[in-house]
C-alpha positions in Angstrom: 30.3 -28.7 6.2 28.9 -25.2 4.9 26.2 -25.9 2.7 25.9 -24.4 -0.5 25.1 -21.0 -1.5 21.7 -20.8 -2.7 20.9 -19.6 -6.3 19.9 -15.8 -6.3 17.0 -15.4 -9.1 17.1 -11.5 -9.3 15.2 -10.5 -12.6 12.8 -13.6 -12.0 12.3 -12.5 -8.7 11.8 -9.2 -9.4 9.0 -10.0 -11.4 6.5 -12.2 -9.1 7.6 -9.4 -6.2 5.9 -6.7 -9.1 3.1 -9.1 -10.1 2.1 -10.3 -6.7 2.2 -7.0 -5.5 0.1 -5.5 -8.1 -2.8 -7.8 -7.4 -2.9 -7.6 -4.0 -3.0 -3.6 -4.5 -5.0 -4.2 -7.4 -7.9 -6.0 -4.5 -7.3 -3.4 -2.3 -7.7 -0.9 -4.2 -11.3 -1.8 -5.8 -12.0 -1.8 -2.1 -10.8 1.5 -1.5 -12.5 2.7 -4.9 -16.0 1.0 -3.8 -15.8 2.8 -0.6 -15.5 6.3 -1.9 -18.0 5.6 -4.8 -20.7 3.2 -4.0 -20.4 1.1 -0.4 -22.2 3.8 1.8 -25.3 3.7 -0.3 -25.1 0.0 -0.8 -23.9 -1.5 2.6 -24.5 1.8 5.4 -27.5 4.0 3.7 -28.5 6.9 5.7 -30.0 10.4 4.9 -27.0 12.0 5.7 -24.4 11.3 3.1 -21.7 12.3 5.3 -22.4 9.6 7.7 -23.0 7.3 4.9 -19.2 7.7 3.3 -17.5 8.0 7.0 -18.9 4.4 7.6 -17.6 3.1 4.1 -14.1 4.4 4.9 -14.8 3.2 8.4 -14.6 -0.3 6.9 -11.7 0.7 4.6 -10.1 1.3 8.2 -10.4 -2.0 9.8 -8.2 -3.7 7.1 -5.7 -1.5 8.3 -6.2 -2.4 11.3 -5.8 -6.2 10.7 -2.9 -5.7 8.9 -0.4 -5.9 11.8 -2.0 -9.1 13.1 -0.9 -10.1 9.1 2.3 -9.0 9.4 2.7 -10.5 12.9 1.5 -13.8 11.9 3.1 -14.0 8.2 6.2 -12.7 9.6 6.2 -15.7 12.1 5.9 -17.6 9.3 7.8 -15.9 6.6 11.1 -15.8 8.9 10.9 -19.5 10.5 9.6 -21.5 8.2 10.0 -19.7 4.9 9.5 -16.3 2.9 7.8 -18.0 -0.1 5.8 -20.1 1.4 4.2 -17.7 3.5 3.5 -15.1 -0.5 2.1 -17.9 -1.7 -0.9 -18.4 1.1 -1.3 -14.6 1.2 -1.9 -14.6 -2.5 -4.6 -17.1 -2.4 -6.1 -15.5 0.9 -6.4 -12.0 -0.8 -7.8 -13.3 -4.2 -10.7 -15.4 -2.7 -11.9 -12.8 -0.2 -12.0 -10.3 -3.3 -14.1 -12.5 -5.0 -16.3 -13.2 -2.1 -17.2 -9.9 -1.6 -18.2 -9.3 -5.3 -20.8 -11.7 -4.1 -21.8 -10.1 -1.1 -25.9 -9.1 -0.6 -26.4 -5.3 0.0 -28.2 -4.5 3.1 -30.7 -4.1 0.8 -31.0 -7.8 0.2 -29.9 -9.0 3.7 -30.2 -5.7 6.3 -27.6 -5.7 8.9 -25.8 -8.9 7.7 -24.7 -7.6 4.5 -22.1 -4.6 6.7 -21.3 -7.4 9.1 -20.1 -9.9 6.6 -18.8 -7.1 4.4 -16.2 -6.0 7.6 -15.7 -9.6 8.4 -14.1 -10.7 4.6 -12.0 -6.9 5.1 -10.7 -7.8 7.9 -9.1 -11.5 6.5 -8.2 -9.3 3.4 -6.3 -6.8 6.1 -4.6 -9.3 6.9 -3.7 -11.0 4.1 -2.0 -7.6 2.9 0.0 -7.6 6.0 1.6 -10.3 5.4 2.2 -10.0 2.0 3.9 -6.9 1.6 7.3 -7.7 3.4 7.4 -11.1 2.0 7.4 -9.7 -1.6 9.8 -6.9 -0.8 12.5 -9.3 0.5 12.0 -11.8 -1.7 13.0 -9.1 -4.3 15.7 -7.6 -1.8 17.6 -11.0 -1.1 18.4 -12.0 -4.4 18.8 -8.6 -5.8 23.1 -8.6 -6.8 25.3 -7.0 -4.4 24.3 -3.6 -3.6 21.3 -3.2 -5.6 18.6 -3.8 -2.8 17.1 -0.5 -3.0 16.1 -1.1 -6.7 15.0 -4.6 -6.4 13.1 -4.1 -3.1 11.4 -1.4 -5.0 9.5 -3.6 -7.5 7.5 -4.7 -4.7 6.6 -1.5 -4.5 6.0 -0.3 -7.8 3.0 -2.9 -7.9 1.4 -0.5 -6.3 0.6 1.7 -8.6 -0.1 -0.6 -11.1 -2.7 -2.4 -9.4 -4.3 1.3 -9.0 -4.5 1.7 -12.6 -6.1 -1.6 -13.2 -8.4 -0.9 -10.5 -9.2 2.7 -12.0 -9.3 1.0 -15.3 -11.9 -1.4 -13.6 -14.3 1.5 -11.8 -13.9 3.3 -14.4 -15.4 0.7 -17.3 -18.2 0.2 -14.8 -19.0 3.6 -13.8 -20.1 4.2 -17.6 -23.0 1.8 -17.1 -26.5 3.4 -15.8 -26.8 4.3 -12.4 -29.5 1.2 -11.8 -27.0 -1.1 -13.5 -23.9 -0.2 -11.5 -25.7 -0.1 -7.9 -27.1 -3.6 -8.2 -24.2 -5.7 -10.0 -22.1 -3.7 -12.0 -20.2 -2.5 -9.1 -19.4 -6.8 -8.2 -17.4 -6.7 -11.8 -14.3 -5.4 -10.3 -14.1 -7.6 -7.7 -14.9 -11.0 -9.1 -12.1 -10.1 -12.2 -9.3 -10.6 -9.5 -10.0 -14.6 -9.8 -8.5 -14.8 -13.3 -5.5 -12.1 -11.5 -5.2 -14.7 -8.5 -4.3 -17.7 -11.1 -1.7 -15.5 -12.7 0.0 -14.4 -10.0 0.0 -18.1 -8.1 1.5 -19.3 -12.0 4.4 -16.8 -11.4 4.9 -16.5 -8.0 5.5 -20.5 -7.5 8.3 -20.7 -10.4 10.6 -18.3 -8.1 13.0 -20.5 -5.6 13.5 -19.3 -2.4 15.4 -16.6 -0.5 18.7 -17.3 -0.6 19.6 -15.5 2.6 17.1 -16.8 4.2 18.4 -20.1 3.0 21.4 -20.1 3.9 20.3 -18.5 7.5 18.2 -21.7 7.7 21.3 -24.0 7.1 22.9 -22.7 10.0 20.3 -23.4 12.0 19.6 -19.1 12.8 16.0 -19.4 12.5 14.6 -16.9 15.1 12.3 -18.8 17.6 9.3 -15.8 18.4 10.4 -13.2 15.8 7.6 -10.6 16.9 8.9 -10.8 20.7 12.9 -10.6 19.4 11.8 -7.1 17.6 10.1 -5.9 20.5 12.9 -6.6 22.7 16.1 -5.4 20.4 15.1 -3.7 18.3 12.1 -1.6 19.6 13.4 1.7 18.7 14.6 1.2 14.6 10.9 -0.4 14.9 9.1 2.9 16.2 11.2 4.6 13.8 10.6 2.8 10.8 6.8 2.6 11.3 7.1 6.8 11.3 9.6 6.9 8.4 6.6 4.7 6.4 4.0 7.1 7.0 4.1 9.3 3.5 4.1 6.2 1.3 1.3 5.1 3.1 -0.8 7.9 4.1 0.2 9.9 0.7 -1.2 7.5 -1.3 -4.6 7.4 0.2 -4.4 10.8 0.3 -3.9 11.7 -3.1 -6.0 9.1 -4.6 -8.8 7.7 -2.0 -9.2 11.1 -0.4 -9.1 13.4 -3.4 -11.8 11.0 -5.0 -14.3 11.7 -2.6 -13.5 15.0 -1.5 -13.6 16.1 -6.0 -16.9 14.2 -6.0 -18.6 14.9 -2.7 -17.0 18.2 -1.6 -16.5 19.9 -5.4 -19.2 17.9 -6.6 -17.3 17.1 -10.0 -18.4 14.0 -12.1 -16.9 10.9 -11.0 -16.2 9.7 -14.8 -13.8 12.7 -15.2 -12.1 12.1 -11.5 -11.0 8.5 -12.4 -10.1 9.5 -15.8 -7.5 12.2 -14.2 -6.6 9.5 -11.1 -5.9 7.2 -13.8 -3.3 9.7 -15.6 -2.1 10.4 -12.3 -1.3 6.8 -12.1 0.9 6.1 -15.0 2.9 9.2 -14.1 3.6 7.6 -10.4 4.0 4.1 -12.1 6.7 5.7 -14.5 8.3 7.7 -11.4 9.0 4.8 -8.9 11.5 2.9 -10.7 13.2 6.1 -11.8 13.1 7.5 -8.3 14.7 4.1 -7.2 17.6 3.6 -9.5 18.2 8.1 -9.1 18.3 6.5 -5.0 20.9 4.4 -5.6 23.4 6.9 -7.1 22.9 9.4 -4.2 22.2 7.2 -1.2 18.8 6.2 -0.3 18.6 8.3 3.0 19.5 11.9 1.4 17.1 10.9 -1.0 14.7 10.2 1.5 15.2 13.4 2.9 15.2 15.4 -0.1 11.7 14.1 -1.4 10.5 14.8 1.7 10.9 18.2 1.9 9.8 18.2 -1.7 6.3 16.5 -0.6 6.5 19.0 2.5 5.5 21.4 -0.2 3.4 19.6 -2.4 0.0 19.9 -1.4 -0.4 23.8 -1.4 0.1 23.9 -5.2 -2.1 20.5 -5.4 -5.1 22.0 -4.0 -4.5 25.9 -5.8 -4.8 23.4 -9.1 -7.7 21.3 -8.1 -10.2 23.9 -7.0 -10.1 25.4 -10.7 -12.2 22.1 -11.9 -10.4 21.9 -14.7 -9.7 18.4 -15.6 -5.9 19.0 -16.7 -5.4 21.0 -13.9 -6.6 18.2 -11.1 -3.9 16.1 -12.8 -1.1 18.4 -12.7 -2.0 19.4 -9.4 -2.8 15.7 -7.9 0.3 14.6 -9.5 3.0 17.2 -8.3 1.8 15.7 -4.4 1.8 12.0 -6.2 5.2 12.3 -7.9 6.6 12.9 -4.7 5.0 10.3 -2.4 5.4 7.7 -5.1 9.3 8.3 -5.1 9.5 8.3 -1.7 7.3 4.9 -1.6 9.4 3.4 -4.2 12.8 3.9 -1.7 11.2 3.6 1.5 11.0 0.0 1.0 14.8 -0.8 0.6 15.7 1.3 3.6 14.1 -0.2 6.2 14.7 -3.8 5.2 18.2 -2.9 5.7 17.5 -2.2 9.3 17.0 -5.0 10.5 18.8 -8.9 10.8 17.8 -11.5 8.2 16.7 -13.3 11.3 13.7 -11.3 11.9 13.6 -9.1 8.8 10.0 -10.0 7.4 8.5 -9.6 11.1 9.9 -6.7 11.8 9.5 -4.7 8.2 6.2 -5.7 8.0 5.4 -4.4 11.8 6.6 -1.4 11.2 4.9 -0.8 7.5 1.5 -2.8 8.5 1.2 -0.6 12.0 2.1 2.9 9.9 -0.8 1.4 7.8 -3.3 1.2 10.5 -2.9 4.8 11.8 -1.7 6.3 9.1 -3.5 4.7 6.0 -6.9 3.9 8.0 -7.9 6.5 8.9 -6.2 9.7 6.2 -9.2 9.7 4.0 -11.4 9.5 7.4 -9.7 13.1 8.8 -9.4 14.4 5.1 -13.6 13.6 5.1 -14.1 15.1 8.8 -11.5 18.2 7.8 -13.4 19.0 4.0 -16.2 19.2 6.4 -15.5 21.2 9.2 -13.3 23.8 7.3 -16.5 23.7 4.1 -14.6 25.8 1.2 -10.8 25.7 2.7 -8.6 23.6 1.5 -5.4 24.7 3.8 -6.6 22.6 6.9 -6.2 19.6 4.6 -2.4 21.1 3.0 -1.0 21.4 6.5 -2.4 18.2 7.3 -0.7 16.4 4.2 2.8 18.4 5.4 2.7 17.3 8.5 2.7 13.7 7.2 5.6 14.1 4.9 7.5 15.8 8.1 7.0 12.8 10.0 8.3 11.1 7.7 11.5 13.2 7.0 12.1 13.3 10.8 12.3 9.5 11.1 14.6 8.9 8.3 16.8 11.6 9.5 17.2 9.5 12.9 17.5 6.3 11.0 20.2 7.6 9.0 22.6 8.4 11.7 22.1 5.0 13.2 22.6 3.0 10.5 24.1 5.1 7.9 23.2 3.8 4.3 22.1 0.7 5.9 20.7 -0.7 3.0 23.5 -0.6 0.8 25.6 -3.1 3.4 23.0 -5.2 5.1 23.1 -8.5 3.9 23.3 -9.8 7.4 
């Protein structure tokens, strides 16, 4: 007997994708914060403070680089056992290794133990983001209404940038306390607020049923036995593909906002109060452009919209940096947000498309390969080359332009091939 259809829970779902997402952005974003403000002093001192900030984003890296193992492992779990499930351990995961590194010694307090534990609790938090991210967009995507994937999947990704304005909200409330006061504990603040996030989030996300495709996969016994090795041997190419098409949401954002924090402070030597306060503006614009950019997606097609922002981002950065080097303060937000606008459409659609790639039967392994590996190369280590190009090319900003248009080509490139091979894919994949 065919069993019956699961309930879809769109708006509800919708909702724990958003608020899950935002917290888990919202932890790794403090992180990403703390690096370009306060971990190199704190955790790798040195006299050069070049070295000092290329080991704090060093350990931004390795949580990208943990995050495929996430994605691998969650996936296994998200598409054989179940997608909810799987959110549900990643949401504690994430919120407790927050915490535990608001509690963390300095190496001040504990010498060499303090960067070793501090890389150890970033790389479980790595990894908890890789498995979240592709659970929460296709829990959103797979009980969106017929058609409307692309909108849905993209309130997964429009937690992203409101966990960056709580987390600028955060630095920024403790970056007004004296410089004693915010290098000994007031820096911890941010990070040990995520506990009272992690119970609202686990309040939310355990009231949604679910998937129903994955559902009613399960009652016909499709289950995919070793998802990870399935994607690697059908469907390697959409894969490689996919992980390039990702690369401007990923490495834009860390661009435009982890980046362009340090290289304003460090490089321009501009107050860090004033930077957060215009990264902060810069976030409510990109939080205001996703779901517009998404529901503007659906009424073209979400690959010629793809394409179009991409070209558009192509662009971008030259005006971005022409603004920014005047120090004015409404200038470095018109300017950062031209380049944000852009990526933060883009990242709102991206989503969508490539869940409609791929089979239910492997859908949460192989999306969150492809957006977890694009994370590790492309997210880990943009603010490392946007530090090693501010400094080579001292007083040029084009290096870093062309750097940022290459990205957004990638990008473009991979769509483009991803459009002629499954042409509006995620308009008609419910498979």
């Amino acid at each position: 007997m065919q069993p019956v259809s699961p309930r879809r829970q769109p708006k509800r779902a919708a909702t724990a994708a958003f608020v899950g997402t935002m917290i888990e952005w919202y932890d790794y974003y403090i992180f990403a914060t703390a690096a370009a403000l306060v971990f190199g002093q704190l955790f790798f001192p040195s006299e050069d403070r070049l070295l000092s900030t290329l080991a704090a984003f060093g350990t931004f890296a390795v949580g990208f680089f943990a995050r495929p193992l996430g994605g691998v492992i969650f996936g296994h779990v998200g598409d054989r056992i179940g997608r909810k499930k799987s959110l549900i351990v990643t949401l504690l995961m994430m919120g407790i290794v927050t915490v535990l590194i608001g509690l963390l010694p300095t190496y001040e307090q504990a010498g060499l133990w303090a960067p070793a534990l501090l890389i150890l609790l970033r790389v479980v938090q790595g990894i908890a983001v890789g498995g979240e991210w592709g659970g929460a967009v296709l829990m959103a995507g797979e009980h969106a209404p017929e058609g409307r994937r692309t909108f849905f999947a993209s309130f997964a990704q429009w937690g992203s940038p409101a966990g960056l304005i709580l987390s600028i909200i955060a630095f920024r409330a403790v970056t007004e306390l004296p410089e004693e006061d915010l290098m000994s504990w007031g820096w911890r603040l941010p990070f040990l607020a995520s506990a009272l996030l992690l119970i609202v989030g686990l309040a939310i996300r355990l009231g949604v049923d679910e998937s129903p495709e994955f559902e009613e996969m399960k009652g016909r016994q499709e289950t995919a036995k070793a998802p990870a090795l399935e994607v690697l041997r059908t469907a390697w190419k959409p894969l490689l593909l996919c992980i390039g098409a990702n690369t401007l949401g990923i490495a834009g954002v860390y661009f435009t906002n982890t980046f362009m924090l340090s290289y304003t402070t460090q490089v321009m030597e501009l107050p860090r109060s004033m930077i957060l306060d215009c990264l902060f503006f810069v976030a409510i614009i990109q939080f205001i452009v996703q779901p517009l950019a998404a529901a503007f997606a659906e009424k073209i097609g979400p690959s010629r919209f793809l394409v179009l922002i991409s070209l558009l981002a192509m662009a971008s950065p030259y005006p971005m940096f022409v603004l920014v080097s005047s120090g004015s303060a409404p200038m470095i937000v018109l300017g950062i947000a031209l380049a944000a606008a852009c990526m933060a459409s883009f990242y709102a659609v991206i989503a969508g498309f490539v869940s409609g790639v791929f089979p239910t039967r492997v859908r949460y392994t192989a999306i969150s390969m492809a957006y977890q590996i694009c994370g590790a190369i492309a997210g880990g280590l943009t603010p490392m080359v946007g530090t090693l190009l501010a400094h080579r090319f001292t007083g040029e900003w084009w290096p870093l332009a062309l750097f940022y248009t290459l990205l957004a080509g990638l990008s473009m490139i991979c769509v483009v091939f991803l459009a002629r091979r499954h042409a509006e894919a995620p308009r008609a994949a419910h498979a």
